[in-house]
C-alpha positions as CSV (number, residue, x, y, z in Angstrom):
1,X,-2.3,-7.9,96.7
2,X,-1.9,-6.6,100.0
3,X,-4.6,-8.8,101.8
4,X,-4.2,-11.4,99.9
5,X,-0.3,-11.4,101.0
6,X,-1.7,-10.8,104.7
7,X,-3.5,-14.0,104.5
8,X,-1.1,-16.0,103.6
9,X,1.4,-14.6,106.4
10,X,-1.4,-14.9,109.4
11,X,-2.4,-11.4,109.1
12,X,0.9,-9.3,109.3
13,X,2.3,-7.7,106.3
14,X,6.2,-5.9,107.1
15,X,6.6,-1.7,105.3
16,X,9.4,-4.3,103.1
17,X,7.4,-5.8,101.4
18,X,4.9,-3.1,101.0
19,X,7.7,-1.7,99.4
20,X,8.2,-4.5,97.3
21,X,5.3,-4.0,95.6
22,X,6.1,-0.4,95.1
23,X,4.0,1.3,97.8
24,X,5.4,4.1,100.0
25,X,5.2,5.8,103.2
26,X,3.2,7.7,102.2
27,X,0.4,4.9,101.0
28,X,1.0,3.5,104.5
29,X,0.1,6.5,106.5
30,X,-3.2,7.2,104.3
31,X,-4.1,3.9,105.5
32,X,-3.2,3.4,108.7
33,X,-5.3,6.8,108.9
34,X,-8.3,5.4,107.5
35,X,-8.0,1.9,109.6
36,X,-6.7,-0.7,106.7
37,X,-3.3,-0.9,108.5
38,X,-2.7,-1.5,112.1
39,X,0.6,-1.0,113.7
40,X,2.2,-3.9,115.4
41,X,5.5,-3.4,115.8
42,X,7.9,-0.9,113.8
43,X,7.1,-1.2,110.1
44,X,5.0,-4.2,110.4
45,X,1.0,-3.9,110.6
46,X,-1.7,-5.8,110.7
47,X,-4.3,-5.4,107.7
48,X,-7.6,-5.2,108.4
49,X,-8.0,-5.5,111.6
50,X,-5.9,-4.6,114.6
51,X,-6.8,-8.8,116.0
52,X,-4.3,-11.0,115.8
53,X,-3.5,-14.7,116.2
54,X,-0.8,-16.3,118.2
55,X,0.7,-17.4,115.0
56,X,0.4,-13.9,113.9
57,X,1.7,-12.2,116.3
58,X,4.8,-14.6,116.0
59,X,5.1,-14.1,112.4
60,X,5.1,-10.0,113.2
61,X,7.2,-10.2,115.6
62,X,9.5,-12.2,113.5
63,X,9.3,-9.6,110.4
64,X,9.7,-6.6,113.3
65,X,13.7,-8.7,113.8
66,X,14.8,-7.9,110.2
67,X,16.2,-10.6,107.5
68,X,18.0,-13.4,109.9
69,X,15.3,-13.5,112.3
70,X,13.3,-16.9,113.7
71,X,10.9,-18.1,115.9
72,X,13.3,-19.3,119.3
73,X,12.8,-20.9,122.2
74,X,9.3,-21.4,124.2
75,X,7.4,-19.6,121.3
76,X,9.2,-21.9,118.8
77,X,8.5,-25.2,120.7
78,X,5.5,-24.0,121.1
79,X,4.6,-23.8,117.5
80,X,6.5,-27.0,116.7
81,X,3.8,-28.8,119.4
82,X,6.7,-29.4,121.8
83,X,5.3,-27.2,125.0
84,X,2.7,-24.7,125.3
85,X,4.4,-21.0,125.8
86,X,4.4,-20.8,129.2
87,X,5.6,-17.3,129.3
88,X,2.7,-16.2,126.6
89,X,5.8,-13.9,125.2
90,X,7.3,-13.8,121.4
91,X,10.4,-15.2,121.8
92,X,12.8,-14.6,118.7
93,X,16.5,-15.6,117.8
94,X,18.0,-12.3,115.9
95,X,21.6,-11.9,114.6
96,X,24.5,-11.0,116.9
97,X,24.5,-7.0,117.5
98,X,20.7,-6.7,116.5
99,X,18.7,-4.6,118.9
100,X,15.2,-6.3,118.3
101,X,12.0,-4.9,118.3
102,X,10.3,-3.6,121.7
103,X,7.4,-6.0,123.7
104,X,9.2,-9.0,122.1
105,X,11.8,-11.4,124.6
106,X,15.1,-11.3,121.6
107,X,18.1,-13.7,121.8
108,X,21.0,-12.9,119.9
109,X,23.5,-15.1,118.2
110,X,26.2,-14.7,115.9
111,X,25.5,-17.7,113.9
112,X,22.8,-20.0,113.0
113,X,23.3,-22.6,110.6
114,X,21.2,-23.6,108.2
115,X,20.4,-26.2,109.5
116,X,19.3,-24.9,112.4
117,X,16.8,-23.1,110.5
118,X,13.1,-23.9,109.0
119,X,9.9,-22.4,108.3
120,X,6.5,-24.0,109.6
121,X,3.4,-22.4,109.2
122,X,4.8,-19.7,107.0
123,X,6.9,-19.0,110.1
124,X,10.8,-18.6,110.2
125,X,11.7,-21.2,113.0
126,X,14.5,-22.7,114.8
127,X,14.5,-26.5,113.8
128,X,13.6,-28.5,115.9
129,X,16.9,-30.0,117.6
130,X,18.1,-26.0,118.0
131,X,14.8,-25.4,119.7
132,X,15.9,-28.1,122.2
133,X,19.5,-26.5,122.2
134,X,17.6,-23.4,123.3
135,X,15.3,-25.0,125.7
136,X,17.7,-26.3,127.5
137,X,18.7,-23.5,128.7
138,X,15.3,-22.2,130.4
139,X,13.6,-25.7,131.2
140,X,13.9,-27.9,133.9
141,X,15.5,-31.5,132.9
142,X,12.1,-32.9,133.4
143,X,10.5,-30.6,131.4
144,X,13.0,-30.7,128.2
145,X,12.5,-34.8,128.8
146,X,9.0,-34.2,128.1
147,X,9.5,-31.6,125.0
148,X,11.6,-34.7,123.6
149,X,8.9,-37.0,124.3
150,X,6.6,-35.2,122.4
151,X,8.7,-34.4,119.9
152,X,9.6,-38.2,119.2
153,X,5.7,-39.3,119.5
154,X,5.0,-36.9,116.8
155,X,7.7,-38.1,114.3
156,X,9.7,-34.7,115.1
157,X,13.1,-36.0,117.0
158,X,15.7,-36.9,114.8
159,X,18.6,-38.0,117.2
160,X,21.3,-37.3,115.1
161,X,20.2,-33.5,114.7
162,X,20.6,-33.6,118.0
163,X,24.1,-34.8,118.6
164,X,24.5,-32.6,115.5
165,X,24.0,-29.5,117.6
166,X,25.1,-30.8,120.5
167,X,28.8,-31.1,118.4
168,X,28.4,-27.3,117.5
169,X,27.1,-26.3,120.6
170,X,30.7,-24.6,121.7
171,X,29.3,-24.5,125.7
172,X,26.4,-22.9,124.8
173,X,24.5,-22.5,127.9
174,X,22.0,-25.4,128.0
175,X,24.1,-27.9,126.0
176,X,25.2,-30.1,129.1
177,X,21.4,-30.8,130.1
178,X,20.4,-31.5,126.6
179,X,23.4,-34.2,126.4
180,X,22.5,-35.7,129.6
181,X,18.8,-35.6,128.3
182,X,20.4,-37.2,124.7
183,X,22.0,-39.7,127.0
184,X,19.4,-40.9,128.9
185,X,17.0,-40.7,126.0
186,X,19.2,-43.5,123.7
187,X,19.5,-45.8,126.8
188,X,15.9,-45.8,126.7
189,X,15.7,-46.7,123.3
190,X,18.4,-49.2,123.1
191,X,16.6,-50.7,126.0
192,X,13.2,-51.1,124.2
193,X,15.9,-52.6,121.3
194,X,17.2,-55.0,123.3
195,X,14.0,-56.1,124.8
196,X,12.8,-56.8,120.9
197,X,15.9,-59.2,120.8
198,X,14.8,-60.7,123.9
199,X,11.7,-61.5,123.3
200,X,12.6,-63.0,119.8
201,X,15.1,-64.9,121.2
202,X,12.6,-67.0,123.9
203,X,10.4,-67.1,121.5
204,X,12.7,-69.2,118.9
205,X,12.5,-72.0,121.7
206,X,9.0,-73.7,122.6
207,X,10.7,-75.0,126.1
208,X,10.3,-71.3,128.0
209,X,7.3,-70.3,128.7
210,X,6.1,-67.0,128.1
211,X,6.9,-64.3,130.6
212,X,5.6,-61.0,131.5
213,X,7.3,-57.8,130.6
214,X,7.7,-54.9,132.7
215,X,6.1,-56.1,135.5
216,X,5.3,-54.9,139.3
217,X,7.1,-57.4,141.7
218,X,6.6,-57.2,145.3
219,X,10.2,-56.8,147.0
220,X,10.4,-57.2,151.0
221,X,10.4,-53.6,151.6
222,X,8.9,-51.7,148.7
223,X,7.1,-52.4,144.7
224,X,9.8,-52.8,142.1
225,X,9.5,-52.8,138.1
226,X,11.2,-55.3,136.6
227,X,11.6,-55.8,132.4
228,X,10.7,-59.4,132.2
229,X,9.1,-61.8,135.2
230,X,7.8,-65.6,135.4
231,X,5.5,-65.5,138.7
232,X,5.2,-69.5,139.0
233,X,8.8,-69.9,139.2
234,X,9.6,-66.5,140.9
235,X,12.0,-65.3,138.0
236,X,12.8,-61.6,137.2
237,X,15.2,-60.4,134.4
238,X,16.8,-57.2,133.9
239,X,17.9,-55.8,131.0
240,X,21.3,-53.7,131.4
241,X,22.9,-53.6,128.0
242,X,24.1,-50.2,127.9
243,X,26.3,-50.0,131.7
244,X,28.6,-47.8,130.3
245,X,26.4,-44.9,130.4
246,X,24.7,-45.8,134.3
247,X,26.3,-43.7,136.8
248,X,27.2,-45.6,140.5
249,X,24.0,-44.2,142.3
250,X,22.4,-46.0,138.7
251,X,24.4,-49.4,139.9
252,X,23.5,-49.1,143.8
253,X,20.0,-48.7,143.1
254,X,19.9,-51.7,141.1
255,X,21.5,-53.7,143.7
256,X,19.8,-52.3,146.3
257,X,16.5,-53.3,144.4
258,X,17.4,-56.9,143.6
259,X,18.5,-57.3,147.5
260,X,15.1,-56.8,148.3
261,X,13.5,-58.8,145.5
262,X,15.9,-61.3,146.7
263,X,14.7,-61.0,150.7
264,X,11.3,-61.4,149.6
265,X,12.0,-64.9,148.0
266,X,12.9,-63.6,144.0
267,X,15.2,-64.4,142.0
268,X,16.9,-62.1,139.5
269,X,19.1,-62.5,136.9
270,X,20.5,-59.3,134.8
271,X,21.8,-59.9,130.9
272,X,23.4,-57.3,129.1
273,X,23.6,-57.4,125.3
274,X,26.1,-59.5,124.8
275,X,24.1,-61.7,126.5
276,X,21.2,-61.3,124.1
277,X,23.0,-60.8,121.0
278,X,26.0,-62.5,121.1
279,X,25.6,-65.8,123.8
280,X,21.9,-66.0,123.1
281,X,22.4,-69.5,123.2
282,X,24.1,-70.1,126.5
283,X,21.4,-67.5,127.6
284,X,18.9,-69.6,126.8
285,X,20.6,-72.7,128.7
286,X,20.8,-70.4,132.1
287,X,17.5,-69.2,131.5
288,X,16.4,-72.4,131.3
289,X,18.2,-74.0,134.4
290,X,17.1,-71.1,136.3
291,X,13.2,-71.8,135.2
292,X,13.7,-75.7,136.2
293,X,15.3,-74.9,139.6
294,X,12.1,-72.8,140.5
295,X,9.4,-74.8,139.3
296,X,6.5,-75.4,141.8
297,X,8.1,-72.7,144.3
298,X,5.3,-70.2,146.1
């Protein structure tokens, strides 16, 4: 019963549940004496042999924190496919006023909801929108962009298990970059919305000729992307549907990048999503116009 517990817990069994199946200290001390048990931390071992996996040496060191304990942090991103661990460390999240066990890296916290907890791999874990919480708090902006990357390729990022956090965060430290992260991450996928409804809505007339999206135009000064381009007639479109959440250095960026798509003989023409949504229509007839005036310009 012993091993077979072992196996199903990456190795690690804790003295609790020994002593759930009615084995003593004694029992243990016979066999970490004769090499069955190997200590990991206090009153959890290894059976079998002293060798352990990453995953088991997260599940021991999450037994070694006593009921309440998870998987935090780099170790739990790590396990959710987020980030590798770049400290290599067990990182656990233990109840406020816990001490921890030793050779461990321990957070405290006086509460975790329960919906800030799972289990994945057989392994207590901060969900996945806490683990950002956490993150946060140790990771560079770009580096937590690229945790929520992952985590949205993989089918992992629920948005509003974020904002969900985010609302209970009570200025945790970390909670400001993950909103601006947040932020930044639904303008980005509103935009990719609203470039859907764009294309659908150029498409529903045969008189506009297919553009090209997100493409590299040559400004007087420098290379510039722009979300939708017609090179015979010198057209560029931007997509701003969501200026509410751009900052001013956002809005003097853009103007300073159609100024020199302008100098070098572009035109450009922003529509928000009104435009698209609401006016598609009178859209069309200024897209239009705009394609007429620059046919056969080089």
């Amino acid at each position: 019963m012993v091993a077979r517990i072992a196996g199903r817990q990456h190795g690690v069994i804790s003295v609790g549940q020994l002593r759930e199946l009615g084995l003593d200290r004694f029992w243990v001390r016979r066999r970490v004496e004769s090499g069955v048990l190997h200590p990991v931390h206090r009153a959890v071992y290894a059976v079998g042999r002293p060798g352990l996996s990453l995953r088991g040496w997260y599940l021991a060191g999450v037994l070694a924190g006593g009921p309440g304990t998870v998987l935090s942090y780099r170790a739990g991103a790590e396990l959710w496919g987020l980030r590798p661990n770049s400290t290599g460390r067990v990182e656990i999240t233990v109840p406020h006023g816990r001490a921890g066990p030793s050779g461990v890296t321990v957070h405290r916290t006086r509460v975790l909801a329960p919906q800030d907890v799972t289990v994945r791999d057989g392994i207590p874990v901060t969900s996945v929108a806490r683990t950002l919480l956490d993150l946060a708090a140790v990771l560079r902006p770009p580096d937590l962009e690229v945790a929520i990357d992952r985590a949205e390729r993989s089918g992992l990022f629920d948005l509003d298990a974020a904002v969900d956090v985010l609302n209970r965060a009570n200025g945790r430290k970390g909670a400001k970059t993950l909103r601006q992260v947040v932020a930044a991450y639904r303008i980005s996928t509103q935009k990719s919305v609203l470039e859907i409804a764009f294309k659908e809505l150029i498409a529903s007339t045969p008189r506009i000729t297919a553009p090209t999206f997100n493409a590299l135009v040559q400004g007087e000064t420098g290379t510039h992307e722009v979300d939708v381009y017609w090179p015979v007639e010198r057209l560029a479109v931007q997509l701003d549907g969501f200026e509410f959440h751009r900052t001013r250095r956002d809005r003097e960026k853009d103007a300073a990048s159609d100024a020199d798509l302008e100098l070098a003989g572009e035109r450009v023409m922003r529509l928000t999503w009104d435009d698209v949504h609401v006016n598609g229509e009178r859209t069309l007839r200024r897209l239009q116009l705009a394609l007429d005036r620059g046919e056969g310009t080089t």
